[in-house]
N, C-alpha and C positions, 0 to 999 in steps of 0.2 A: 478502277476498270477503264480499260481503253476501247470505250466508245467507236467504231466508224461509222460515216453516217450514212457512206453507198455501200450496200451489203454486198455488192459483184464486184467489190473492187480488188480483190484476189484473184478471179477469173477474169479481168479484164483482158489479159495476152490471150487467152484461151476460147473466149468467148466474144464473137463479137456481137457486141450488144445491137448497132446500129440494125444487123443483118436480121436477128434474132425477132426485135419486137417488131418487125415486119409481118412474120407469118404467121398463121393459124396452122396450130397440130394438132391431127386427128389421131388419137388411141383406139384400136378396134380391140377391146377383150380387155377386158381391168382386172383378170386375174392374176395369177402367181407373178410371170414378168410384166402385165400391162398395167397392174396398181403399180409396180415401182419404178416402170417407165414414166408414171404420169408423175408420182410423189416426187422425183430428181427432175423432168422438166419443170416444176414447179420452183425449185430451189435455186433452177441454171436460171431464172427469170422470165420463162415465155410467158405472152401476151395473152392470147388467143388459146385455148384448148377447148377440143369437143372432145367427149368418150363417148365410148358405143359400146351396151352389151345389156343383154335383158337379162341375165340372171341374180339368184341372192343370194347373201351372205350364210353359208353353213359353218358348224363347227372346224371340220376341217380349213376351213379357211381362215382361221385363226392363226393355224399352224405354221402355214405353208404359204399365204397370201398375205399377211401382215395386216390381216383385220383387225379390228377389237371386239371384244366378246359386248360390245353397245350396239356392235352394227347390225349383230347374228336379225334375218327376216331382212334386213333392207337390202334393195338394191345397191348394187355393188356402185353400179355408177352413182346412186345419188351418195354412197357414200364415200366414195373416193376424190368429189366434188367438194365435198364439205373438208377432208383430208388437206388438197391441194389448196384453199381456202383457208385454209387454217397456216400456212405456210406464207402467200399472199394473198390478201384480201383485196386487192386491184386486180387476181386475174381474173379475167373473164370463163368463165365455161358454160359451155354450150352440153346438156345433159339428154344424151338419144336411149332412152331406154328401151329399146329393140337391139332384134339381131338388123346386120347390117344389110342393107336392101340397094339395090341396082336405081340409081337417080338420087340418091341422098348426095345432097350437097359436103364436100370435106375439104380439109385445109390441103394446100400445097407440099406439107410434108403429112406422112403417112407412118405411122409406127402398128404392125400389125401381129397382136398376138393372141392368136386363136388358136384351138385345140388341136383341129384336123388339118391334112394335106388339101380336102372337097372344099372344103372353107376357104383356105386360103387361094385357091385357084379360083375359087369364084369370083373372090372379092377382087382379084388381081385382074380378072378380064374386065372387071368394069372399072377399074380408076389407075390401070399403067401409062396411059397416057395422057394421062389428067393430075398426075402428082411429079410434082419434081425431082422430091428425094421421097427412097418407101424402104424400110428397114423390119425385118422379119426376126423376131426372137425366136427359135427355141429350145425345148429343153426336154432332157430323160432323164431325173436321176440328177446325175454330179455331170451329163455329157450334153454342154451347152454348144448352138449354131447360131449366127447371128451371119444375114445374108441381107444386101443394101445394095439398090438398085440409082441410080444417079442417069445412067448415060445407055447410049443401043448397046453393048457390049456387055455392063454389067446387068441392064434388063433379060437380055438374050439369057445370061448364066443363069438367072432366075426362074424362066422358065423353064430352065431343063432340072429346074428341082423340085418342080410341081408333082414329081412323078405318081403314077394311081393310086388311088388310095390303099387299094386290093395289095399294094405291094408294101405300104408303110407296116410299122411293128405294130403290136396286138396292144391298143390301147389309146389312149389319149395321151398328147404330147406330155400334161403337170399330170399325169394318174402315179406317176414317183416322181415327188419335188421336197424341195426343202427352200425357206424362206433366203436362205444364204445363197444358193445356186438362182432364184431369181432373183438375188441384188446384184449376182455379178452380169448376169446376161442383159439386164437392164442395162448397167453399165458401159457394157462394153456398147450396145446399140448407141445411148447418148453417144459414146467415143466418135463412132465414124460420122453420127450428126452435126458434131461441132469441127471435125474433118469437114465433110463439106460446106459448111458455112464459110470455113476458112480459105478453100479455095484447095485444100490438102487430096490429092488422091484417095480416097477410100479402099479398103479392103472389102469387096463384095461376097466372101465367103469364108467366113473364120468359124472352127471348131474349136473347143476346149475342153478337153478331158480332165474336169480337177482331181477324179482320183488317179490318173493315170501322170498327172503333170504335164501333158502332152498338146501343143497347141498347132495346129494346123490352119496355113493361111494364102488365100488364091486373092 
C-alpha cells in the first residue's frame, strides 16, 4: 500500500491550506445540508469549527441526514462533533447547543443552514457584517439553491432573497429531502468556499434542478 503521509496533498492546488487553518467556521443547523457541510469541512482540513443547533437525533434523520441509528436521542451537534472528530482528532469544536441567539460570538466564515426564510433573515441582520464569507444551502426535494455573500453587491443580492415568510412554499426547506440531494448542496457550498479562499469570483446564486438536469447561475 502506498502510504502519504500529508492526507491534503491531493487538494493542495485546490485548497489553500495556509488561508484555510486561519479561520474559525461557524455551521448554524447540522441537519440534512449542515451535518454534511460540517462532515466535508472536516475532511477539506479546517481548524476551528463551532455548530449551532438545539435539536435531536430522530429516525427520519437516519434517512435523510446521515445519522446513525447510535445517535437516535442525541443532540445532533454533540453528535456530529464526535462525527467530525472521528475524521480529525486535532480539530477543534466549539459545540452551542441552542438555537442561534443575537451576541453569540461566530467564526469569520458563516455556513447557514436552517429550515425557514424568519430564521435566516434574523440570523442574517445580526452577523452580515461581521462575517466575511456566509454561504446559504437550500433545498426542496431534488431542487437545490446555494446563495454566498462575500462582497456589497453580492450581500445586496442576498437580501433580496430574504423574501416573507408568508410567501415561501408550505413547509420546511428538508420536509422533502434525500441524503443524496444534501451531499450535493453541501458540495457545491464548500465549492464557492474554496473559490473564495482562492481569490476566484464566486457564484452568489446558483440553482440546480437534478431532476430537471437544469442549472441556473447569477
Amino acid at each position: 500500500m502506498n502510504l502519504v503521509s500529508d492526507r491534503f496533498v491531493r487538494q493542495s492546488e485546490l485548497v489553500p491550506m495556509d488561508k484555510l487553518k486561519q479561520l474559525t467556521v461557524t455551521v448554524i443547523g447540522v441537519g440534512a445540508i449542515g451535518r454534511q457541510v460540517a462532515l466535508q469541512l472536516a475532511a477539506l482540513g479546517v481548524r476551528r469549527l463551532q455548530l449551532i443547533d438545539f435539536d435531536q437525533v430522530e429516525p427520519t434523520n437516519i434517512t435523510t441526514q446521515g445519522y446513525l441509528a447510535a445517535d437516535l436521542g442525541r443532540h445532533k451537534v454533540e453528535a456530529t462533533a464526535c462525527a467530525v472528530q472521528a475524521i480529525d482528532a486535532s480539530l477543534e469544536v466549539e459545540q452551542v447547543i441552542d438555537r442561534f441567539r443575537p451576541g453569540l460570538v461566530t467564526g469569520e466564515v458563516v455556513f447557514i443552514c436552517v429550515d425557514s426564510i424568519s430564521s435566516r433573515a434574523a440570523i442574517w441582520r445580526s452577523l452580515q457584517h461581521q462575517c466575511a464569507f456566509w454561504c446559504d444551502g437550500r433545498m426542496r426535494g431534488e431542487v437545490l439553491r446555494i446563495l454566498a455573500a462575500t462582497d456589497s453587491n453580492s450581500r445586496d443580492h442576498y437580501d433580496s432573497s430574504l423574501f416573507a415568510q408568508a410567501e415561501a412554499q408550505t413547509g420546511a426547506c428538508t420536509s422533502r429531502s434525500t441524503i443524496y440531494s444534501a451531499s450535493i448542496a453541501a458540495g457545491l457550498m464548500l465549492h464557492q468556499f474554496t473559490r473564495w479562499l482562492r481569490g476566484i469570483s464566486i457564484d452568489c446564486d446558483m440553482t440546480l434542478n437534478l431532476l430537471a438536469g437544469e442549472t441556473t447561475v447569477n
